[in-house]
C-alpha positions in Angstrom: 4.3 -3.3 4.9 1.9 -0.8 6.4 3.9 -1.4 10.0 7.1 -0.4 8.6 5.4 2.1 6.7 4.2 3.6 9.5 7.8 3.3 12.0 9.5 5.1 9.1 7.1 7.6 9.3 8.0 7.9 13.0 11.6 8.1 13.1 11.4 11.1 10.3 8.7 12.7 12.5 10.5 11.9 15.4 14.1 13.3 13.5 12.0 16.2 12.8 10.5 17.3 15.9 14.7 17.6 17.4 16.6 18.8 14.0 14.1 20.8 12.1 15.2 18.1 9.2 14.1 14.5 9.2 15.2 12.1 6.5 12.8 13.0 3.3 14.0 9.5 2.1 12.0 7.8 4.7 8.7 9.8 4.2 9.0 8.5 0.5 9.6 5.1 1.7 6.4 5.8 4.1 4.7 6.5 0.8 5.6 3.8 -1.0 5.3 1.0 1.5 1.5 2.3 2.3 0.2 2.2 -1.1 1.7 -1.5 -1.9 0.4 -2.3 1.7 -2.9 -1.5 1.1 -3.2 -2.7 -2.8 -2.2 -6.2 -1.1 -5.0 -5.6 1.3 -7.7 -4.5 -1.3 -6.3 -7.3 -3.7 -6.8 -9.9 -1.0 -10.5 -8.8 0.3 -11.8 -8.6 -3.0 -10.0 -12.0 -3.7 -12.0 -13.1 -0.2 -15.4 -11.6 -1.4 -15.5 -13.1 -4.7 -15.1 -16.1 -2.9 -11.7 -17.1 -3.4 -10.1 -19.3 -0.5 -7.0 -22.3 0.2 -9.5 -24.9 0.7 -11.7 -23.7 -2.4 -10.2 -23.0 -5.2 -12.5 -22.6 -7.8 -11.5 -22.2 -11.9 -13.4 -18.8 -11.6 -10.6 -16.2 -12.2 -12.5 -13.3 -12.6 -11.9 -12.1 -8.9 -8.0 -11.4 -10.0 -8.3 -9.4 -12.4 -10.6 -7.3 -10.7 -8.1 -7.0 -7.9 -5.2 -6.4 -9.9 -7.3 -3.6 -11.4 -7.9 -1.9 -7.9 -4.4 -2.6 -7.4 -3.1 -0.9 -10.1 -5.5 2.1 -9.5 -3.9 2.5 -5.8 -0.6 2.5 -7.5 -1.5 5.4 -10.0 -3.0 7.2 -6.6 0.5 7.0 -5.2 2.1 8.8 -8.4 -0.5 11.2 -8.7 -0.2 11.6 -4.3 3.8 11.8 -4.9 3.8 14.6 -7.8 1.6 16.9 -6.0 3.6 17.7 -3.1 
């Protein structure tokens, strides 16, 4: 997700070095994509830290809540990011 993130930022940088324009869609998109992208990330290494793994799956939950939390607070980070521009 952060790849494609990041090419859609590209071709509107890239659209917007020759036309003056871009495609505003695709810097949303950017946006978008890079927040989810790095919610799964942060989800997964506190998942990791806390011990969580396919081999060892333990009946300890805790660690996914915690990550849904942190998810949830990079989501409101993109609203918040989103309305201030």
């Amino acid at each position: 997700m952060l790849i494609a993130g990041y090419i859609y930022k590209a071709v509107h940088l890239v659209l917007y070095s020759t036309d003056g324009l871009g495609i505003q869609g695709f810097v949303l998109a950017n946006f978008i994509l890079k927040y989810i992208g790095e919610a799964i990330t942060t989800t997964m290494l506190i998942a990791l830290s806390w011990g969580w793994s396919l081999t060892n799956l333990k009946s300890n939950r805790g660690y996914i809540a915690i990550g849904i939390v942190v998810g949830l607070i990079n989501i409101y980070s993109l609203v918040v990011s989103a309305t201030q521009d």
